[in-house]
C-alpha positions as CSV (number, residue, x, y, z in Angstrom):
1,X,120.5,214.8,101.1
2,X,120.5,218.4,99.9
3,X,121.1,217.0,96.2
4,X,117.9,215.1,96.6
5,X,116.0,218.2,97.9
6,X,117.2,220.3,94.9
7,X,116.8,217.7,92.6
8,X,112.9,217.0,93.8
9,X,112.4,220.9,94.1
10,X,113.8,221.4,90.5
11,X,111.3,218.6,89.3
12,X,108.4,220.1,90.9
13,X,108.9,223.9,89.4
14,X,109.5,222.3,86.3
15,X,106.0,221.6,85.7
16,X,105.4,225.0,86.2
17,X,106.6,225.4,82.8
18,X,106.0,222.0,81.0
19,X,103.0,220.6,82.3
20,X,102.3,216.9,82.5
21,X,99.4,215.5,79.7
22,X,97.6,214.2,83.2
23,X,96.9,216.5,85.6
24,X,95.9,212.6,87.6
25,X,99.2,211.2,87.0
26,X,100.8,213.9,88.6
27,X,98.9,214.0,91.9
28,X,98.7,209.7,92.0
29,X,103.0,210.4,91.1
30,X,103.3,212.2,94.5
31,X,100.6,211.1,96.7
32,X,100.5,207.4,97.5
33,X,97.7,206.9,99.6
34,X,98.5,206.5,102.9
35,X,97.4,202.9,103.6
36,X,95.0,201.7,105.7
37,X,94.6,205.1,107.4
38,X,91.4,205.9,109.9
39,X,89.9,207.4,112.8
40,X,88.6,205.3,116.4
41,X,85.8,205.8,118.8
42,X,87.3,208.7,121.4
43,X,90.3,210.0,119.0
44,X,91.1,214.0,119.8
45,X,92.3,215.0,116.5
46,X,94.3,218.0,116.4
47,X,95.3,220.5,113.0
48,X,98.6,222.3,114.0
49,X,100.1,224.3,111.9
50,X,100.1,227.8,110.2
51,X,97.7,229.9,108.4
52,X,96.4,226.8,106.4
53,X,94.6,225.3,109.0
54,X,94.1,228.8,110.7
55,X,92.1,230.2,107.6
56,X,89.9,227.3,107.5
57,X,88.3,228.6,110.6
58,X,85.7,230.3,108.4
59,X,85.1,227.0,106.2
60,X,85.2,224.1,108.4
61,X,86.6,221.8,105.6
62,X,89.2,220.0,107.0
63,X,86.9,219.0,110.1
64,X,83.9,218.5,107.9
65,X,85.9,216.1,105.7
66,X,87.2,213.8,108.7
67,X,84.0,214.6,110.7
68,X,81.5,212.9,108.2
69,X,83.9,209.7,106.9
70,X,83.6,208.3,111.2
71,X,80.1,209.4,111.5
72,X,79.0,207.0,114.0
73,X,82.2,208.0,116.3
74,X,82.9,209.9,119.3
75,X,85.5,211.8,117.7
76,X,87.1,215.3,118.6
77,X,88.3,218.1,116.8
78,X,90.7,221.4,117.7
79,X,91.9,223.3,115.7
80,X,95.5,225.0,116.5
81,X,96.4,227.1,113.3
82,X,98.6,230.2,113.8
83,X,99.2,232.6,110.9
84,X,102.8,233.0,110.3
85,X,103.6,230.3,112.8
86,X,106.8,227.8,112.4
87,X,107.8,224.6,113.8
88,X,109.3,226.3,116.8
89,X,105.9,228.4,117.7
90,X,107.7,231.9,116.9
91,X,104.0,233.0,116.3
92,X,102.9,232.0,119.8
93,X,104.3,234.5,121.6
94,X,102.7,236.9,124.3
95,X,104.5,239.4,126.6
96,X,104.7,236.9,129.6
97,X,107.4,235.6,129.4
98,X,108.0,232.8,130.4
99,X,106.1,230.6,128.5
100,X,108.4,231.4,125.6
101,X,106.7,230.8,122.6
102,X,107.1,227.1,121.9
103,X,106.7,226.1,125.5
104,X,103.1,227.8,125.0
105,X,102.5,225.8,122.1
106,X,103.5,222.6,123.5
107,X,101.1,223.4,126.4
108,X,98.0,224.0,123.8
109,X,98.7,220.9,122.4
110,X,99.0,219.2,125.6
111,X,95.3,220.8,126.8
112,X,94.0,219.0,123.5
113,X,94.6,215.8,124.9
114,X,95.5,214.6,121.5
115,X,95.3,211.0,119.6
116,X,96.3,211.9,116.7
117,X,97.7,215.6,114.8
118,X,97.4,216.6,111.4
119,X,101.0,219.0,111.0
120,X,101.1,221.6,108.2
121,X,104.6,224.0,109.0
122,X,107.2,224.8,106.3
123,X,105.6,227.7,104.6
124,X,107.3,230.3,106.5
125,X,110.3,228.8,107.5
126,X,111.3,228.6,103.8
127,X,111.4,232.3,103.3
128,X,114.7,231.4,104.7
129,X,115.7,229.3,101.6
130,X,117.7,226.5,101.2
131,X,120.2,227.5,104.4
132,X,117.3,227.1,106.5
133,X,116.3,223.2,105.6
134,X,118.4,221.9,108.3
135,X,117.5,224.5,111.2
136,X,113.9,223.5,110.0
137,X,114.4,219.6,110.1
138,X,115.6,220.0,113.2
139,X,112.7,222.0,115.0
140,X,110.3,219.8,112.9
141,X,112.1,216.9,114.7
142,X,112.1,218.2,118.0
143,X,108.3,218.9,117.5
144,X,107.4,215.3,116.3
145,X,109.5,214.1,119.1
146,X,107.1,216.1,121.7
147,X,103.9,215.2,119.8
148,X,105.2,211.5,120.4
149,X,105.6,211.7,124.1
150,X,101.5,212.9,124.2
151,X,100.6,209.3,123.1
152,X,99.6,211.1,119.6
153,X,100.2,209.9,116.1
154,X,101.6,212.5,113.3
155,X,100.1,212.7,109.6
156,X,102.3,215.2,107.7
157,X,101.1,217.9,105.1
158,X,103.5,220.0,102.5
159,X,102.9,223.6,102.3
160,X,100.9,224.7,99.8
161,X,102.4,226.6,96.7
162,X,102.6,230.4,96.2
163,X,99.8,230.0,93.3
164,X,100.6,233.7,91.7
165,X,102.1,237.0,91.8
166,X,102.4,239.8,89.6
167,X,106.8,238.9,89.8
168,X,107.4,235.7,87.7
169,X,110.7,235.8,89.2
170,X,109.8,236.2,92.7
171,X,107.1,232.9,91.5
172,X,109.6,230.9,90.8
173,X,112.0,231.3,93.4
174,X,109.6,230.9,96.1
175,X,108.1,228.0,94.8
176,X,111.1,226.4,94.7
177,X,112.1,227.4,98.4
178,X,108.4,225.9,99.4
179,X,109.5,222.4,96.8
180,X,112.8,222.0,99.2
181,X,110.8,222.2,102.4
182,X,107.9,220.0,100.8
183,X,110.7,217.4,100.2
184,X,112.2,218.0,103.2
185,X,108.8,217.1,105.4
186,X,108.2,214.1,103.0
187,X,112.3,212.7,103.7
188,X,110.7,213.4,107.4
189,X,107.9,211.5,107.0
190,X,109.7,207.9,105.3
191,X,112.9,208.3,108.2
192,X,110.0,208.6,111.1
193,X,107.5,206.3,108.9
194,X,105.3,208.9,108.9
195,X,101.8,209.4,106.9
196,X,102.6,212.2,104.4
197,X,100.0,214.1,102.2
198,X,101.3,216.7,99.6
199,X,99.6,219.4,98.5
200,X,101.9,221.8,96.3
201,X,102.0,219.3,93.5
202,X,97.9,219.2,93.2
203,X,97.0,222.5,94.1
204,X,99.6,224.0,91.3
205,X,97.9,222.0,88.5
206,X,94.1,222.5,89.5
207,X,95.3,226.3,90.3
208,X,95.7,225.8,86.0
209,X,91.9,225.2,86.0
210,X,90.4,227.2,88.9
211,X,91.1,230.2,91.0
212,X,91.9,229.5,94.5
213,X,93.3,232.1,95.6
214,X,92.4,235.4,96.2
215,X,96.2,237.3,96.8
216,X,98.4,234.3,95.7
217,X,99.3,233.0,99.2
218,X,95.8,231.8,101.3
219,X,93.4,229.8,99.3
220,X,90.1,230.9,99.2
221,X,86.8,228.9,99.8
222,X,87.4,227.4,96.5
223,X,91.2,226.5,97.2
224,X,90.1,224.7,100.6
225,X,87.2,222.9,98.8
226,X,89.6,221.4,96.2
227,X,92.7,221.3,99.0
228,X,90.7,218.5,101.3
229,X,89.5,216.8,98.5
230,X,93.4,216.2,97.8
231,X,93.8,215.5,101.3
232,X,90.9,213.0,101.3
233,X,92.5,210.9,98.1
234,X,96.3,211.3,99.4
235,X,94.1,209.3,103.0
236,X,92.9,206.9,100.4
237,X,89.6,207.9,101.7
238,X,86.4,206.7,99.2
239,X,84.9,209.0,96.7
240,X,81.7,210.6,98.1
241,X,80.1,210.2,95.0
242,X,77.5,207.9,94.2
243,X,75.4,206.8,91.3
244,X,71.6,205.4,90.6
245,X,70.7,203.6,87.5
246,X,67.1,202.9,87.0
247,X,65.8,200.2,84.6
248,X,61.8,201.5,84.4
249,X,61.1,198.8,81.5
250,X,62.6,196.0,84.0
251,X,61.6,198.3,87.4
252,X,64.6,197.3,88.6
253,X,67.5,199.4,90.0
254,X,71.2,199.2,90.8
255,X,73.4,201.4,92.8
256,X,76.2,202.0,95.2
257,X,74.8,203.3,97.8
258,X,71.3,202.0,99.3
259,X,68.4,202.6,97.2
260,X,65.1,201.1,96.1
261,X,62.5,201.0,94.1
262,X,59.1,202.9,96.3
263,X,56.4,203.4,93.7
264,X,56.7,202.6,90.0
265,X,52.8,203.9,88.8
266,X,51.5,203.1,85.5
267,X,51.6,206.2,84.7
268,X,54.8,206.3,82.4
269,X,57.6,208.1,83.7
270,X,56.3,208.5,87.3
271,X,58.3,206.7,89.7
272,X,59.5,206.9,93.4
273,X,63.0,205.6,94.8
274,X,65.0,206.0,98.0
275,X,68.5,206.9,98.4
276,X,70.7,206.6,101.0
277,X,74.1,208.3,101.0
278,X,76.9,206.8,102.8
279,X,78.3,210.4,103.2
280,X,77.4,213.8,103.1
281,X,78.8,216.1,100.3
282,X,81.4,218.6,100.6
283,X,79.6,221.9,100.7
284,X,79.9,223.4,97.4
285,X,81.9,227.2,97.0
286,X,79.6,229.9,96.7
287,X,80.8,230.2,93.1
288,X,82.5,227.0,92.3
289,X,79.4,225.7,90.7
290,X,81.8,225.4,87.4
291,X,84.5,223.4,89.0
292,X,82.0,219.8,88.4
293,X,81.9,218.3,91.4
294,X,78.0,216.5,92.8
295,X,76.9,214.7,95.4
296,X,75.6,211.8,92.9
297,X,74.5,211.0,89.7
298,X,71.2,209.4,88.6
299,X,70.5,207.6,85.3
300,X,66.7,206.4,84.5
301,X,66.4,204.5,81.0
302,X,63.3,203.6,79.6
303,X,61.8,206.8,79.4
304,X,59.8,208.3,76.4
305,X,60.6,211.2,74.4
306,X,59.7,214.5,76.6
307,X,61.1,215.9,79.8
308,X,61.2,215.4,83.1
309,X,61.7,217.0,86.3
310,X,63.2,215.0,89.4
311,X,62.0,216.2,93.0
312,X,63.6,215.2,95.9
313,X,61.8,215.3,99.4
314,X,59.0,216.9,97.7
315,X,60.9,219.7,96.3
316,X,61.7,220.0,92.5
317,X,65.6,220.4,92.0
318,X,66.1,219.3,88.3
319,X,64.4,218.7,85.1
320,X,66.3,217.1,82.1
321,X,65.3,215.7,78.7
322,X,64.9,211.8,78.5
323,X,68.0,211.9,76.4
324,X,70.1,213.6,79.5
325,X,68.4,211.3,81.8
326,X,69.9,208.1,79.7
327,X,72.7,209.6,79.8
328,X,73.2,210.5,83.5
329,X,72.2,213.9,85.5
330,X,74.6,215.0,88.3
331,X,72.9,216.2,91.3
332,X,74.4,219.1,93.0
333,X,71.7,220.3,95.4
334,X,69.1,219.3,97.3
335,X,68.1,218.2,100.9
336,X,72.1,216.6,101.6
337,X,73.7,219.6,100.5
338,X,71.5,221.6,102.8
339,X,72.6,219.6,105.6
340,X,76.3,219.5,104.8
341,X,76.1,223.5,105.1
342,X,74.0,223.3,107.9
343,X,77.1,220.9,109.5
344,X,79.4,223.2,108.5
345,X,77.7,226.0,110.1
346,X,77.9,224.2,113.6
347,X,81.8,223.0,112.8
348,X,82.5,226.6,112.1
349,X,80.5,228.1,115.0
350,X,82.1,226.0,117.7
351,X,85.8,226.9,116.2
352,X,85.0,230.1,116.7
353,X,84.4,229.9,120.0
354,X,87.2,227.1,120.5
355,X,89.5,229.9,119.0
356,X,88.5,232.8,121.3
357,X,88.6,230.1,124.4
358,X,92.4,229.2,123.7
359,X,93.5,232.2,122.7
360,X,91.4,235.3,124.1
361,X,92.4,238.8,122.4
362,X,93.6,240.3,125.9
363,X,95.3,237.5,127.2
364,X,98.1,238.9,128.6
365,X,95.6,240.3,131.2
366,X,93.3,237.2,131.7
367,X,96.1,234.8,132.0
368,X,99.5,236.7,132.0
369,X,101.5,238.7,133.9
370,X,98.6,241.2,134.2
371,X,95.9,238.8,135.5
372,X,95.9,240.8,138.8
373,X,93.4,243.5,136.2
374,X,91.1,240.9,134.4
375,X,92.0,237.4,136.0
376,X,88.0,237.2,136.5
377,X,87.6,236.7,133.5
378,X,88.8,233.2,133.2
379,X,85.9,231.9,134.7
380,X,84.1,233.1,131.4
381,X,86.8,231.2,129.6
382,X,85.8,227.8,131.4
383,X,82.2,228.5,130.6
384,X,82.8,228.8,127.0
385,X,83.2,225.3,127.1
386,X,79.8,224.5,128.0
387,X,79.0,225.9,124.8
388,X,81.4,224.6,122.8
389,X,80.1,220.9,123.8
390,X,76.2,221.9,123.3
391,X,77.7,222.6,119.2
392,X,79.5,219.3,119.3
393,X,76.5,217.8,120.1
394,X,74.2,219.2,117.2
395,X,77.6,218.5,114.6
396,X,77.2,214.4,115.6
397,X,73.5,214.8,114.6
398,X,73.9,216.7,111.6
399,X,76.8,214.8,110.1
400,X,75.0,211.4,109.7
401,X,73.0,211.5,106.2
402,X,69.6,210.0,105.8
403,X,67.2,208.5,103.4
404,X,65.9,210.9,100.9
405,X,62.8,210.3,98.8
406,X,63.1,211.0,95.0
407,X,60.1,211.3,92.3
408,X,60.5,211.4,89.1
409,X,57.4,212.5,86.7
410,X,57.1,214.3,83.4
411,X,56.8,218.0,82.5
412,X,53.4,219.0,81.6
């Protein structure tokens, strides 16, 4: 089994160096999409793992990805990411004593009450190279095995790269550590029939493109906005794109999402059209304007020579020549991208407070062995969760998209 390990880890850090032609034939190479994969009415769905998921605490993108596909669920999310933490919960730890560290992780997994657990682990445990794999397999086992006995199902992630440092050798050597561990979560995943979503091979090849990263190891907002769109493809989850084509000499319109013609005047080039998305957009990166990615594109043929300016909701957001329009204009803002960063607003506000509920600075004095001092204080604990389902109220609002009104009309 090691052979295989070093075989797929040598593979992998070879396209460090002699890149594929298709950056899409290497992500479709090593993520299948997981078939048939969703989310039910009442699921508690939990992200466990290290830094990966705890750093999305100030984006939201993982829950705002899963969040907005099962709109019309009752569907719960916690998140339980722990910088530097490992398989066995060596993070965890407090000075009571007992719990020991992984009994306190199995009991915040246990509170969750959870359906079903996204697992991202192996980063850290392969600083301890390829000696480690089995220790590793092992722990990752045992924790599957516990995850199990809660009733919960198990999707499996790969740690992400190291995506640069200023030691080519050090780049290379720890990438292919993190391979062996990828391969050794994926051989995981097909003994225990596992879902299994990588995202070393991806990330490394967009990394060619954009930065995500801002010190080599985290991603940044721009690495977590490309990471779950990987995650959402390796789900086989549908593209949230979606396109308008307007015929104005036939006044007819085709689509794939709900839309329709409102007002087509005489006057040429005016006309008014609903849209309906079937999902919000991810909310684009402060600066990741350059990376492509809209909520939808529109295309209106039939127009004269001139310009003209496209409005949505009564407020102009793009003007283009009748050439462009032909051709196709990608929207990326306006009144659904508003909302999605409203939404992730809420998601990232009630993780917040999620995060200082479950694990409050002073613990060791509201729960531990010095509770005698501030044990009052768990009362404000319990409260917190008053709050926390106020948020999760306002997120199933926000997350369901709506019928915008477009008008299209000429420059003057």
């Amino acid at each position: 089994m090691m052979k295989i390990y070093k075989a797929l880890a040598f593979f992998i850090v070879w396209g460090l160096v002699f890149p594929y032609k298709s950056a899409v034939g290497k992500v479709e190479m090593f993520n299948k999409p997981v078939p048939g994969f969703e989310l039910n009415d009442g699921d508690r769905v939990v992200f466990l793992g290290n830094s990966l998921f705890e750093n999305d605490l100030e984006f939201g993108y993982f829950e705002f990805a899963l969040s907005t596909r099962w709109k019309e669920l009752n569907i719960t999310f916690r998140n339980l990411g722990l910088s530097g933490d490992t398989v066995f919960g060596e993070a965890r730890g407090y000075f009571t004593n007992p719990p020991s560290p992984y009994t306190l992780m199995i009991e915040q997994i246990r509170q969750t009450r959870p359906t079903v657990v996204f697992l991202a682990y192996g980063a850290n445990e392969s600083e301890a190279g390829e000696k480690g794999i089995f220790t590793f397999k092992q722990g990752l086992n045992q924790l599957l095995d516990s995850i199990q006995g809660m009733g919960a199902k198990t999707i499996l992630l790969s740690p992400i790269p190291l995506l640069s440092t200023a030691d080519p050798e050090n780049f290379t050597n720890r990438n292919k550590n993190i391979a062996l561990y990828a391969a050794a979560i994926s051989d995981t995943a097909s003994e225990r029939e596992l879902p299994f979503v990588d995202l070393f091979h991806p990330l490394l090849e967009i990394h060619r493109q954009y930065d995500l990263t801002d010190n080599g190891v985290h991603l940044n907002e721009n690495g977590y906005f490309q990471m779950v769109s990987i995650l959402e493809n390796g789900l086989g989850l549908s593209s949230r794109s979606w396109s308008v084509n307007l015929d104005l000499t036939n006044k007819q319109i085709r689509a794939t999402v709900p839309a329709k013609i409102l007002d087509a005047g005489e006057k040429h080039g005016y006309v008014k059209f609903s849209v309906k998305e079937n999902l919000l957009p991810l909310p684009v990166p402060v600066d990741g304007r350059e990376m492509g990615m809209a909520g939808g594109k529109i295309q209106i043929v039939g127009l004269r020579r001139g310009y003209y300016k496209l409005s949505l909701d009564g407020k102009h957001i793009i003007a283009a020549s009748a050439k462009a329009w032909a051709e196709g204009v990608e929207i990326h803002q306006g009144t659904s991208f508003d909302a999605a960063t409203h939404l992730r607003s809420l998601i990232t506000k009630k993780n917040e407070l999620y995060f200082n509920q479950y694990r409050p600075p002073n613990r060791t004095y509201i729960l531990g062995f010095r509770a005698y001092e501030q044990g009052q204080h768990v009362q404000g604990l319990e409260e917190m969760a008053l709050i926390i389902k106020w948020l999760e109220g306002q997120i199933d609002i926000s997350r369901r998209p709506i019928s915008h009104a477009y008008q299209l009309s000429p420059v003057m």
